[in-house]
C-alpha positions as a Markdown table, in Angstrom:
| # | Residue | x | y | z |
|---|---|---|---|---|
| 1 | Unk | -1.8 | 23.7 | 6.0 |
| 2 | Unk | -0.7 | 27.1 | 7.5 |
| 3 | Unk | 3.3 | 27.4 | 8.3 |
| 4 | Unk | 3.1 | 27.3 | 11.3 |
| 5 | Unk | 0.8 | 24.5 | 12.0 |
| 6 | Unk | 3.9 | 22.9 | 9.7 |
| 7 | Unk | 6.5 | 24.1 | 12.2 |
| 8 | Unk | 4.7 | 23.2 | 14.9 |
| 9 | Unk | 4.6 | 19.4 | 13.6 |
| 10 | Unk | 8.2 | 19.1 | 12.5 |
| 11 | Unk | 9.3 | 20.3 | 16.2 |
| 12 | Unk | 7.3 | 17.8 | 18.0 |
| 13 | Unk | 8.6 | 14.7 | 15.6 |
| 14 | Unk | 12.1 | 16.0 | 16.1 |
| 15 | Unk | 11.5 | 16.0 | 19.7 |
| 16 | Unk | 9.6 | 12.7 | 20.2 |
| 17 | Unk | 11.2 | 10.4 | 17.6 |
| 18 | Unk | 14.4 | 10.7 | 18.9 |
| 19 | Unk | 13.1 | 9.9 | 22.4 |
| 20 | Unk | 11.0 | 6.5 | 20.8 |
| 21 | Unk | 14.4 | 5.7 | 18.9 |
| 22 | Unk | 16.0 | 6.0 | 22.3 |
| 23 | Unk | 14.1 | 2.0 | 23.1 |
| 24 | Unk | 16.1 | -0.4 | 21.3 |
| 25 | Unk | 13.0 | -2.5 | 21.1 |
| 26 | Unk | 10.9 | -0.1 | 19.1 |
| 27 | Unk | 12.3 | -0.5 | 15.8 |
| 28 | Unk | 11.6 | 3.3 | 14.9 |
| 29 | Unk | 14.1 | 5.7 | 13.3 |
| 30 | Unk | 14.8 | 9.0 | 12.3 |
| 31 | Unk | 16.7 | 10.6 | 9.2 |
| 32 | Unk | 16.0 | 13.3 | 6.7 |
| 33 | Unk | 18.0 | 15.9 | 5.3 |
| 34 | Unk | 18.0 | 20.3 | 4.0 |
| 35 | Unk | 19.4 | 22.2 | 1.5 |
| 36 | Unk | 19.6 | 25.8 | 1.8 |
| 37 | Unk | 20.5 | 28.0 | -1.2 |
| 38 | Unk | 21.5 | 31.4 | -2.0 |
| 39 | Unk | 21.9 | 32.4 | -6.0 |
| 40 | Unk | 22.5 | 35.6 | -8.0 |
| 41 | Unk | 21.3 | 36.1 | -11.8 |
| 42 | Unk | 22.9 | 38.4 | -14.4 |
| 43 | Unk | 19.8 | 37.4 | -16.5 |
| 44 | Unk | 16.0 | 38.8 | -15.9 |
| 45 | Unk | 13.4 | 35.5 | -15.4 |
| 46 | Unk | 11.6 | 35.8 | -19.0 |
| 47 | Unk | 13.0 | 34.2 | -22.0 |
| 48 | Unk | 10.5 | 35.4 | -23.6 |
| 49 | Unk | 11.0 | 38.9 | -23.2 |
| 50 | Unk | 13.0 | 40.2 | -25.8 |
| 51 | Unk | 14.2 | 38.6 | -29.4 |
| 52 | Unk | 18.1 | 38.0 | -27.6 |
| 53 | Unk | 16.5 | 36.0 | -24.8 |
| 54 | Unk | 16.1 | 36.9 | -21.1 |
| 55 | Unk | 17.2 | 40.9 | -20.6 |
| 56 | Unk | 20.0 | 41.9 | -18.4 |
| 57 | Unk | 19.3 | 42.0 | -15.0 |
| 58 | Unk | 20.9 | 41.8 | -11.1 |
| 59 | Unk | 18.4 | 40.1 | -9.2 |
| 60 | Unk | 19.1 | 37.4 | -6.1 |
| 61 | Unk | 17.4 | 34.5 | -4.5 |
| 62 | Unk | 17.7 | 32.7 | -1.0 |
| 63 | Unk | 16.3 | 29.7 | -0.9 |
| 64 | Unk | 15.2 | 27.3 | 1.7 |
| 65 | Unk | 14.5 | 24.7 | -1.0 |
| 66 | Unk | 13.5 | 21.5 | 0.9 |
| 67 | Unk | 13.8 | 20.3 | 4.2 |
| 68 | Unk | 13.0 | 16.7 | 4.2 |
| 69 | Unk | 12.1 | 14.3 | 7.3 |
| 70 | Unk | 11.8 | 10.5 | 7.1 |
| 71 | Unk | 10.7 | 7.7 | 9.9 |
| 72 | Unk | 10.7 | 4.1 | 9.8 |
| 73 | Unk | 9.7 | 1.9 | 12.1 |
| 74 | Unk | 11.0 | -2.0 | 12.0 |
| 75 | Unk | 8.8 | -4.7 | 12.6 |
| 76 | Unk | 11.0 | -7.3 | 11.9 |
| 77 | Unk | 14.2 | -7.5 | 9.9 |
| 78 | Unk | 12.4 | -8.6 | 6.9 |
| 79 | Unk | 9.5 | -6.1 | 7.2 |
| 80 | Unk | 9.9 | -2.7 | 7.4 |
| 81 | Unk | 7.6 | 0.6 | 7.2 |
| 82 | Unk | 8.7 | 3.9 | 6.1 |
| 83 | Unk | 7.5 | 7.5 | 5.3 |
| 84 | Unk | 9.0 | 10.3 | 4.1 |
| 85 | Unk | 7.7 | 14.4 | 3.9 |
| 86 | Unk | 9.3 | 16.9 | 2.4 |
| 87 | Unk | 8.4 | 20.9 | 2.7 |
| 88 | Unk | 10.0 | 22.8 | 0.0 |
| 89 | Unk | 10.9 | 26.4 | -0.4 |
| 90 | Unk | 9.7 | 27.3 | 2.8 |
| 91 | Unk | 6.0 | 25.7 | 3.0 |
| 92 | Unk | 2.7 | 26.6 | 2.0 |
| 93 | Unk | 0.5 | 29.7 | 2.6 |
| 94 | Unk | -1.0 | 32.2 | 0.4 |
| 95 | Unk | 0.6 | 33.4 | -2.9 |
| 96 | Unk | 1.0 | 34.9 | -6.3 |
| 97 | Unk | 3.1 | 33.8 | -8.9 |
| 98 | Unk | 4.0 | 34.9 | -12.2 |
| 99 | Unk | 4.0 | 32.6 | -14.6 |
| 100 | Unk | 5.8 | 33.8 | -18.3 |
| 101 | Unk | 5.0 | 30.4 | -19.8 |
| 102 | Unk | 1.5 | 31.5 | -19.9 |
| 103 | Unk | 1.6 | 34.5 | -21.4 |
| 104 | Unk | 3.1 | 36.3 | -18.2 |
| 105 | Unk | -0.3 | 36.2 | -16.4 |
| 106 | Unk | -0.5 | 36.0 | -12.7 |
| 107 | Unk | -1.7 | 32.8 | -11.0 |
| 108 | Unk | -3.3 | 32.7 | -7.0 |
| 109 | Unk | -1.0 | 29.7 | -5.3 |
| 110 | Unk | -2.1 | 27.6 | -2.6 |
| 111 | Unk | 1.3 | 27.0 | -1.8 |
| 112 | Unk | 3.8 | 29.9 | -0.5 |
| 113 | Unk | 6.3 | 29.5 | -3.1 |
| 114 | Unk | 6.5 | 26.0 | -2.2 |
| 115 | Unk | 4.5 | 22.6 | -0.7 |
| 116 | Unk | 4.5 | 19.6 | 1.2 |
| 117 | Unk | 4.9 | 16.8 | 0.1 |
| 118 | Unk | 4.2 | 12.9 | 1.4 |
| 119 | Unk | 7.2 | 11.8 | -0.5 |
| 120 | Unk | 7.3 | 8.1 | 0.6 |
| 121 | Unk | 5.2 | 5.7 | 2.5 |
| 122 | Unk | 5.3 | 2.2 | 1.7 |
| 123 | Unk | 5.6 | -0.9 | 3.6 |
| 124 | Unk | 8.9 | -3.7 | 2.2 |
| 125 | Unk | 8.6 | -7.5 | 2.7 |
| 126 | Unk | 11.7 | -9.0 | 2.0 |
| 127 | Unk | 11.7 | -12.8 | 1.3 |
| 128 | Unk | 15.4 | -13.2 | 0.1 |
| 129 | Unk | 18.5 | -11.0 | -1.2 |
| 130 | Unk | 17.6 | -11.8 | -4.6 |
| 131 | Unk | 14.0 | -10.9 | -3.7 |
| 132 | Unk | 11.7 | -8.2 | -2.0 |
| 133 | Unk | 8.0 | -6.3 | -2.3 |
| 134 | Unk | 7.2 | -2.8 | -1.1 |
| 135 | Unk | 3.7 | -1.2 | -1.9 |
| 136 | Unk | 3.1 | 2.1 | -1.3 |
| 137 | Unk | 4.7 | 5.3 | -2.2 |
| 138 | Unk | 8.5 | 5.8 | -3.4 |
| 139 | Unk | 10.9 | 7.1 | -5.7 |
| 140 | Unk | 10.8 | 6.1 | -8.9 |
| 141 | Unk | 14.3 | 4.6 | -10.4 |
| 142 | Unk | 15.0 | 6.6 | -13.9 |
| 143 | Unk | 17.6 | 8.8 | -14.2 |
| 144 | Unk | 20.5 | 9.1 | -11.5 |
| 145 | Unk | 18.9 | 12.1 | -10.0 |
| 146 | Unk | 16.4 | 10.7 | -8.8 |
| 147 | Unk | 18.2 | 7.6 | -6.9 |
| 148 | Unk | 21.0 | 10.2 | -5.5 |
| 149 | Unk | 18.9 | 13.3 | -4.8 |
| 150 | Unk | 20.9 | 13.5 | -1.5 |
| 151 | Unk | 22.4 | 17.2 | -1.3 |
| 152 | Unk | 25.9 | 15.1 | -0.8 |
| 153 | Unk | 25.1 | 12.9 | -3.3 |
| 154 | Unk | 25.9 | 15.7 | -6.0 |
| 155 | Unk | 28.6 | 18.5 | -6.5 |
| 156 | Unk | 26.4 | 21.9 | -7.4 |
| 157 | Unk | 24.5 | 23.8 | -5.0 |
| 158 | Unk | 21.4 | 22.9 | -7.1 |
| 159 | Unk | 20.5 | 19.7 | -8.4 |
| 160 | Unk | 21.9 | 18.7 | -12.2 |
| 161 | Unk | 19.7 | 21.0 | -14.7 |
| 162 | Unk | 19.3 | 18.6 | -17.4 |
| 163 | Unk | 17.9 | 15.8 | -15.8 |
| 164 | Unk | 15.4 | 18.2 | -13.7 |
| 165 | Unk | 14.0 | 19.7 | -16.7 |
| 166 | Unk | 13.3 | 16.2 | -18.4 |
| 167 | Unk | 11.3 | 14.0 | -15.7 |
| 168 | Unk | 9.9 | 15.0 | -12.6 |
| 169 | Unk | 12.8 | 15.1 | -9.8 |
| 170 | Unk | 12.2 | 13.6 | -6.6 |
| 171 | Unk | 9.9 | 11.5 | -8.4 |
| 172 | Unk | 7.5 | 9.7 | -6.9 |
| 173 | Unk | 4.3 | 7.9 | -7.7 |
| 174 | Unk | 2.3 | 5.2 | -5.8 |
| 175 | Unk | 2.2 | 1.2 | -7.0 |
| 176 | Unk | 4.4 | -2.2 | -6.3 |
| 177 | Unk | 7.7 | -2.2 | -6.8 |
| 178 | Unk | 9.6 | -5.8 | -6.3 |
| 179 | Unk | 13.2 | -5.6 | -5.9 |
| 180 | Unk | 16.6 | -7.7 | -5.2 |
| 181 | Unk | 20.5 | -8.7 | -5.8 |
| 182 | Unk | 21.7 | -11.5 | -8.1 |
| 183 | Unk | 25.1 | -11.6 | -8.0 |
| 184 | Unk | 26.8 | -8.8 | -9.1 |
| 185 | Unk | 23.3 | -7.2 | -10.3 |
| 186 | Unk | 20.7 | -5.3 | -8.2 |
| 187 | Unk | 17.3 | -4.8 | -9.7 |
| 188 | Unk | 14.0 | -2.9 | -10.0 |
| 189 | Unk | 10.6 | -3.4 | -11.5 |
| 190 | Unk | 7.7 | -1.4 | -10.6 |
| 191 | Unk | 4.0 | -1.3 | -11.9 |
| 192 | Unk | 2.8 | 2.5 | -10.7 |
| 193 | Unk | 0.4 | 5.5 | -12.0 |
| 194 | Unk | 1.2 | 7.1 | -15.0 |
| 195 | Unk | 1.7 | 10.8 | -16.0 |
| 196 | Unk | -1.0 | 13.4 | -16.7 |
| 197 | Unk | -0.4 | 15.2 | -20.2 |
| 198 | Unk | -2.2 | 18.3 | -19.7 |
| 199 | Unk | 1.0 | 19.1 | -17.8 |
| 200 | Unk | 3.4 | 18.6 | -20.4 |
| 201 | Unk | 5.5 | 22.1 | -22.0 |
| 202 | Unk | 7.6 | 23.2 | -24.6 |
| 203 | Unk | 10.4 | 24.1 | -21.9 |
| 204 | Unk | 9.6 | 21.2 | -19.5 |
| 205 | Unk | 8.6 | 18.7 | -21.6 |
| 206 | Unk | 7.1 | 15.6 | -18.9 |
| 207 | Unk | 8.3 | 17.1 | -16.0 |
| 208 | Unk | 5.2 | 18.4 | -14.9 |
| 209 | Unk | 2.8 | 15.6 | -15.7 |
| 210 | Unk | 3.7 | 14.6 | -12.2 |
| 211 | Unk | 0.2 | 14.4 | -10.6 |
| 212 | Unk | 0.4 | 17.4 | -7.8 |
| 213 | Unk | -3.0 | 19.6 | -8.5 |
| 214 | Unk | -5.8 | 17.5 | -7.3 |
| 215 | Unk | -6.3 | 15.6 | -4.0 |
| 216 | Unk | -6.6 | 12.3 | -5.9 |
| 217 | Unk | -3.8 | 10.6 | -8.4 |
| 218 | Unk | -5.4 | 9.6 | -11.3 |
| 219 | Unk | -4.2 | 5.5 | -12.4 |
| 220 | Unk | -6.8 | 4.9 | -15.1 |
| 221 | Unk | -3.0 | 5.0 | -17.2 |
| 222 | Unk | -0.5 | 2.7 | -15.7 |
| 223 | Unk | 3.3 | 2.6 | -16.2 |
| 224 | Unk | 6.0 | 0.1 | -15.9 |
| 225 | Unk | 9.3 | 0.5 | -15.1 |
| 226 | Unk | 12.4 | -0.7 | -14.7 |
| 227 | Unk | 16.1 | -0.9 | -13.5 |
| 228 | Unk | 19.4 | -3.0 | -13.5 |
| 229 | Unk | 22.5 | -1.9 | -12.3 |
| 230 | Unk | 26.1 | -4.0 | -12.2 |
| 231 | Unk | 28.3 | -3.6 | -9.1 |
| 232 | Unk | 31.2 | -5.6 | -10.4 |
| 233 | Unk | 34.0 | -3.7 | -9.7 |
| 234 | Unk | 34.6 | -2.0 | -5.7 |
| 235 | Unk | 33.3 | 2.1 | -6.3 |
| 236 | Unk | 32.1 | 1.9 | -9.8 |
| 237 | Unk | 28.2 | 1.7 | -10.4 |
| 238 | Unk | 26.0 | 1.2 | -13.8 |
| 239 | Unk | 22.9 | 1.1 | -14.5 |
| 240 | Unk | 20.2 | 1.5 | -17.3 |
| 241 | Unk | 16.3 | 1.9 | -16.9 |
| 242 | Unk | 13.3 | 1.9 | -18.9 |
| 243 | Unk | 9.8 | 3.6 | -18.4 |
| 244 | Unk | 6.4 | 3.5 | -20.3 |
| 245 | Unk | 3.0 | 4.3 | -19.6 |
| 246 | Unk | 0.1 | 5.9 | -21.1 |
| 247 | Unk | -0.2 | 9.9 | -20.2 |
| 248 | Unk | -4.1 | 10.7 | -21.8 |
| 249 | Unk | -6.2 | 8.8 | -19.7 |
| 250 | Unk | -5.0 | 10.7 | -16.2 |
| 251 | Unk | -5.9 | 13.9 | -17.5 |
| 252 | Unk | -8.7 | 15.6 | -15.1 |
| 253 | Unk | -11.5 | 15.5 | -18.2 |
| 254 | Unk | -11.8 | 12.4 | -20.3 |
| 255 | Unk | -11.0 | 14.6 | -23.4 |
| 256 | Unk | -8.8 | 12.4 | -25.6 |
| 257 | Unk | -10.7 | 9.1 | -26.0 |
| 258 | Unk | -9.0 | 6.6 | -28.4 |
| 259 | Unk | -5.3 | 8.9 | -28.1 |
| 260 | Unk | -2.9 | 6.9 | -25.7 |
| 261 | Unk | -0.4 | 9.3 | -25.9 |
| 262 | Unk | 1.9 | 6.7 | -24.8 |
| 263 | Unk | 5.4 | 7.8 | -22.9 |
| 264 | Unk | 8.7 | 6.0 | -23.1 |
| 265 | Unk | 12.2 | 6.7 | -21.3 |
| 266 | Unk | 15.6 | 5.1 | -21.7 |
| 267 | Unk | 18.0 | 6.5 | -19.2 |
| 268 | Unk | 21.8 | 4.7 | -18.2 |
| 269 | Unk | 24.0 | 6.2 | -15.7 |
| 270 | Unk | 27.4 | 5.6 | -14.0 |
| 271 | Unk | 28.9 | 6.4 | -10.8 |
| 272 | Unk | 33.1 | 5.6 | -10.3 |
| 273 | Unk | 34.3 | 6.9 | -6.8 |
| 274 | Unk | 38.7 | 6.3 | -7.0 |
| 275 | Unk | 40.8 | 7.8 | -4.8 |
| 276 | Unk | 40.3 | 11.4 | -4.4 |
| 277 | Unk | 38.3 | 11.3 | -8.0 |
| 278 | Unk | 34.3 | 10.9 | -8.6 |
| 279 | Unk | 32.4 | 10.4 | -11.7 |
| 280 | Unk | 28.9 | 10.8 | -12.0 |
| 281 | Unk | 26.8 | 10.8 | -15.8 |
| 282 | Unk | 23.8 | 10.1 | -16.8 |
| 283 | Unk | 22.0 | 10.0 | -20.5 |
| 284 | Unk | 18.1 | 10.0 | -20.8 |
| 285 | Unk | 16.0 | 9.9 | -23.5 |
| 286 | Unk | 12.2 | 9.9 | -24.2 |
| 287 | Unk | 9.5 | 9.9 | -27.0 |
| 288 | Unk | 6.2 | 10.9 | -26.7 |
| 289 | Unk | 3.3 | 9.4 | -29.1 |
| 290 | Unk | 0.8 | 11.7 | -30.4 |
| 291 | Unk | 2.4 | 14.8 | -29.0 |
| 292 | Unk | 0.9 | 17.0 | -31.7 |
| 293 | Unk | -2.9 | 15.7 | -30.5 |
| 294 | Unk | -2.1 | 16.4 | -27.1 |
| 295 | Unk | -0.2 | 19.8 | -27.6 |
| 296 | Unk | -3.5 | 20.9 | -30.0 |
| 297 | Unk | -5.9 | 19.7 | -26.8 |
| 298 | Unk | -3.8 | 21.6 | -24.2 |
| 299 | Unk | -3.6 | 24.6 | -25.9 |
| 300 | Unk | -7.2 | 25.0 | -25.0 |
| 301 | Unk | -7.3 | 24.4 | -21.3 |
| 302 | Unk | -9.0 | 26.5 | -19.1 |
| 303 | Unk | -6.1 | 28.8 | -17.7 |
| 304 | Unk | -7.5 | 27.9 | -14.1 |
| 305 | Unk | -5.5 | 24.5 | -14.1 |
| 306 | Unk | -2.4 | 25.8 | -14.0 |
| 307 | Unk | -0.5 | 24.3 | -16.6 |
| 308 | Unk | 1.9 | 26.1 | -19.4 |
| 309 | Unk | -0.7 | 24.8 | -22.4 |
| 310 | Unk | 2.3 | 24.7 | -24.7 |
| 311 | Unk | 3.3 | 22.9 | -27.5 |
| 312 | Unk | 5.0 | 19.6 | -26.2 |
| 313 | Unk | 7.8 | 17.8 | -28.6 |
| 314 | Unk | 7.7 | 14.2 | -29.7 |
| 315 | Unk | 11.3 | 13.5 | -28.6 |
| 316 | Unk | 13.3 | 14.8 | -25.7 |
| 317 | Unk | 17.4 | 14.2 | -24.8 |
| 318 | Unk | 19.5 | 14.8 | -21.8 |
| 319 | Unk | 23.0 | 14.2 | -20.4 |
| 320 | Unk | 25.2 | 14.9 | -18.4 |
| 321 | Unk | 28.5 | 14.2 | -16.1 |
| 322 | Unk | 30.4 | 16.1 | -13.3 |
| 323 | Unk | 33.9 | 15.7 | -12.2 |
| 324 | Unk | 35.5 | 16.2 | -8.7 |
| 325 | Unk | 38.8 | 15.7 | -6.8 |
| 326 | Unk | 39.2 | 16.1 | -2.9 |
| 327 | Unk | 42.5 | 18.3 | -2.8 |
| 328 | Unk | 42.3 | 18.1 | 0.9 |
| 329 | Unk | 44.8 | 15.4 | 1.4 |
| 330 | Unk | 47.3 | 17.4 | -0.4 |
| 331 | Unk | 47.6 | 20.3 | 2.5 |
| 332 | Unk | 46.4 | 18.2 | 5.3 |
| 333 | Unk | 47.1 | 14.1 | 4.8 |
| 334 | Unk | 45.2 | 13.3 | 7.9 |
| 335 | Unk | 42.8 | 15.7 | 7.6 |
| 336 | Unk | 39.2 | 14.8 | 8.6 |
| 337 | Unk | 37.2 | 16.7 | 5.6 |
| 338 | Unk | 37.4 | 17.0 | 2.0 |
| 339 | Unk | 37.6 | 19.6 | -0.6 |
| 340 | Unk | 36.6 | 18.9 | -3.9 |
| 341 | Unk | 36.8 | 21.2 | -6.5 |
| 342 | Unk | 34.8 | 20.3 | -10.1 |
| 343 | Unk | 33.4 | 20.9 | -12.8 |
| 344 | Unk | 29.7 | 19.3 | -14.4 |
| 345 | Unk | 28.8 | 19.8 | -17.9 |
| 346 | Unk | 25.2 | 19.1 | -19.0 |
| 347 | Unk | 22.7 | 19.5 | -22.2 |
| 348 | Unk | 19.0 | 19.1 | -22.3 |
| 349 | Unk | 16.6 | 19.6 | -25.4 |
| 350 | Unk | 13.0 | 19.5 | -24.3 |
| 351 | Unk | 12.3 | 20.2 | -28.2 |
| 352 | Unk | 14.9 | 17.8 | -29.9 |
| 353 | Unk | 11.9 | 16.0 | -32.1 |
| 354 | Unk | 8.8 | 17.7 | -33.1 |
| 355 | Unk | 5.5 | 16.5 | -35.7 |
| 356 | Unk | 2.5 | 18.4 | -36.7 |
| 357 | Unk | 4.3 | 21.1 | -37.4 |
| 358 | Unk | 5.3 | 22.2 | -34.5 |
| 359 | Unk | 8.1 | 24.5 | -34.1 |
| 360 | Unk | 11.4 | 23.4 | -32.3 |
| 361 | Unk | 12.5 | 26.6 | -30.6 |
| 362 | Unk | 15.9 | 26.6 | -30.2 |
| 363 | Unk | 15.6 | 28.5 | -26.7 |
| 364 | Unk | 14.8 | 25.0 | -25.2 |
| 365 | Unk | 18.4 | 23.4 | -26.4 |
| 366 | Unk | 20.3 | 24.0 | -23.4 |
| 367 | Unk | 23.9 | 23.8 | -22.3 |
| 368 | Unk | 25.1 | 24.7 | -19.1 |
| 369 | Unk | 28.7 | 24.6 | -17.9 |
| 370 | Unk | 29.2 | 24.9 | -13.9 |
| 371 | Unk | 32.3 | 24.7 | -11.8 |
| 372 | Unk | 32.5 | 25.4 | -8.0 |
| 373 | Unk | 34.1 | 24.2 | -4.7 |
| 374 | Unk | 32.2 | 21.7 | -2.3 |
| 375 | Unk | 34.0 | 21.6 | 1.6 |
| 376 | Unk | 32.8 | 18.4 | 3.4 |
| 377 | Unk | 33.5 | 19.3 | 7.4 |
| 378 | Unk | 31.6 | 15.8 | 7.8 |
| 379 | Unk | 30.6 | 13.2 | 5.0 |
| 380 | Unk | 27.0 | 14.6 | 5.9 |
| 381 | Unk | 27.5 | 18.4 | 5.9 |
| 382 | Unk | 28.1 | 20.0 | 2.2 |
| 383 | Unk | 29.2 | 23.8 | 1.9 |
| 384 | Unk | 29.0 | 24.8 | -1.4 |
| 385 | Unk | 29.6 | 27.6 | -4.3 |
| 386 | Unk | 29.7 | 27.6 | -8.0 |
| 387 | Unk | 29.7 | 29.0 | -11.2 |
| 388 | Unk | 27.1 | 28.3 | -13.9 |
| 389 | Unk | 26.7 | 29.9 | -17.7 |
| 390 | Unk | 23.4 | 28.8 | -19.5 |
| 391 | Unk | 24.1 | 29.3 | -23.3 |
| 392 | Unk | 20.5 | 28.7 | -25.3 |
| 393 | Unk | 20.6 | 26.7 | -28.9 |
| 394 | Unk | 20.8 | 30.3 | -31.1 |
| 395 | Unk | 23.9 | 32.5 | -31.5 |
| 396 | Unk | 21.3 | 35.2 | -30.9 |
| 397 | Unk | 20.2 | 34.6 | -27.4 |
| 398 | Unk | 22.2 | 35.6 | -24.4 |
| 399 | Unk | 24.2 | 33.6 | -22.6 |
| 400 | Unk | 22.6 | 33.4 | -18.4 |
| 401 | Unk | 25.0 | 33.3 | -15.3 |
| 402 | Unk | 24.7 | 32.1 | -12.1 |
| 403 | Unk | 26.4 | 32.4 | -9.2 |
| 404 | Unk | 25.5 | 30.1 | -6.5 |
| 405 | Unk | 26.0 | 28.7 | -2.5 |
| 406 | Unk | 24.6 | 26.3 | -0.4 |
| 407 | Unk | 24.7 | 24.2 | 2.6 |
| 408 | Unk | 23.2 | 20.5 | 2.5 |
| 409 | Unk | 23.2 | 18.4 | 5.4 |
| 410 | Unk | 21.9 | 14.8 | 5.9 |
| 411 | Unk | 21.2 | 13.1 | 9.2 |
């Protein structure tokens, strides 16, 4: 869809949904948010480049990386419909990108250095607190990341690395999820498409298994997952989730008969909001079944599919927690914003497990270290800048800075 055709749609919905949500008896709604980002590099964008890692460069971005827009509409209080799209880095068009995973060859984009994206639609029943259905498209529950994705829902000016790198982040797939509270306890379980494995890299490891190429999602493999969280105490939130699904039989070619190549995650996360202080971490984990029959198959795809075809790791870890403190109060007490200064420390090792011989390149353990100011003028405005060093699992390879700012805004 050209940009502007793009524009020209997001102008008339904000004009027109406003002025439907303007009849009380029309159940419809409006929300969505945007996260703008600019970010300067000391390091060049190929790891691959030299035996130290990425070469030392000066290079800077701006970013308009995703402008989202939601509507619901309310039939009645216990069913509700709801869609979501999202247009990242800019929209779609014509492009070239350069792709150093695959062997720094250039690939013809559809998109313009970014897409859109029908993030949700689903329609919810709810029978009961304890007890509701939606069908449809939605978010998928594992990891934190990807149930606060909001741009104030997290301190940096880009989303937490570790977690991004594991799983696909916003995640989204299409089946039934059924839902509810008991007690202190809310809950998920969901029965939705699986991954495809001919997306699955050394440096990415899952992540892009997330079925984006073709016009049609591919469910022949089906996954289940899971969530519970405990709300027992007033700001502090836990939860744990579970995920697994077959990946080989949602591949475009039925190339791996009799190899299920079966994917499981374990995440658990907390969020502790105190005072001035928040908390948030998260741990996820993953292993992969017959990663060294799928990484052998994918490193003969036709390069016209798009994918990194390399090796992909049995086992896979992530974690990570940030830190922040609104100093506001302590030069303005009835000040109306906040200012929290923090700090988020992460690691993610798309290679911690390997069979078949493959080798566990050390340039995929990652650590990254960021700290940064966020000003809230409003609970939904974010202005933000940060720090981040990348170091890389070998005493050899450079360490990568960033230095980063942002505005996020929800309405």
């Amino acid at each position: 869809m050209p940009l502007a055709r793009i524009a020209a749609l997001v102008v008339a919905l904000a004009i027109a949904v406003p002025a439907l949500a303007q009849d009380p008896v029309s159940g419809l709604h409006l929300s969505g948010y945007a996260d703008l980002l600019y970010a300067r590099f000391d390091y060049g964008p190929d790891q691959k480049s030299g035996e130290n890692g990425s070469p030392p460069d000066d290079r800077a971005i701006m970013d308009l990386q995703r402008f989202v827009l939601g509507v619901g509409y309310e039939f009645d209080p216990t069913l509700v419909f709801a869609a979501e799209i999202e247009i990242e880095h800019g929209g779609t068009g014509g492009a070239l990108e350069l792709e150093y995973e695959e062997f720094g060859e250039y690939e013809q984009e559809i998109e313009k250095g970014g897409e859109v994206v029908l993030e949700q639609l689903h329609l919810t029943k709810t029978f009961s607190d304890a007890f509701a259905l939606r069908v449809g498209h939605g978010i998928v529950p594992v990891g934190l990341i990807n149930l606060a994705h909001l741009p104030t829902s997290h301190f940096g000016t880009v989303r937490p690395e570790a977690e991004s790198t594991l799983v696909p982040v916003t995640w989204h797939e299409t089946g039934v999820t059924a839902f509810g509270d008991l007690g202190d306890f809310s809950w998920q379980a969901q029965l939705i498409n699986g991954l495809d494995s001919t997306g699955f890299s050394s440096k990415f490891w899952v992540r892009d298994g997330h079925q984006t190429r073709f016009e049609q999602v591919r469910a022949t493999d089906m996954a289940v997952v899971g969530r519970v969280q405990w709300n027992g105490v007033r700001g502090l939130k836990v939860g744990v989730s579970a995920y697994r699904g077959g990946t080989t039989g949602n591949r475009p070619k039925d190339d791996m008969p009799g190899v299920d190549g079966t994917l499981t995650l374990v995440g658990a996360d907390l969020r502790w909001a105190r005072g001035p202080w928040r908390l948030r971490a998260s741990w996820l984990g993953g292993h992969l079944d017959d990663a060294a029959e799928i990484s052998a198959k994918n490193s003969r795809l036709s390069t016209n599919l798009g994918v990194a075809r390399s090796p992909v790791a049995t086992e896979a870890r992530a974690w990570g927690a940030e830190l922040g403190c609104d100093v506001m109060p302590l030069f303005d007490p009835d000040a109306r914003t906040a200012l929290f200064p923090f700090v988020r420390c992460e690691q993610v090792d798309t290679m911690h497990g390997t069979t078949g011989g493959i080798f566990a390149d050390p340039r995929f353990d990652r650590t990254i270290l960021t700290c940064g100011l966020n000003w809230f003028p409003r609970p939904s405005v974010a202005v933000k800048a940060d720090f981040a060093v990348r170091s890389l699992g070998a005493e050899r390879y450079r360490d990568e800075k960033t230095y980063g700012a942002s505005l996020g805004l929800v309405f």
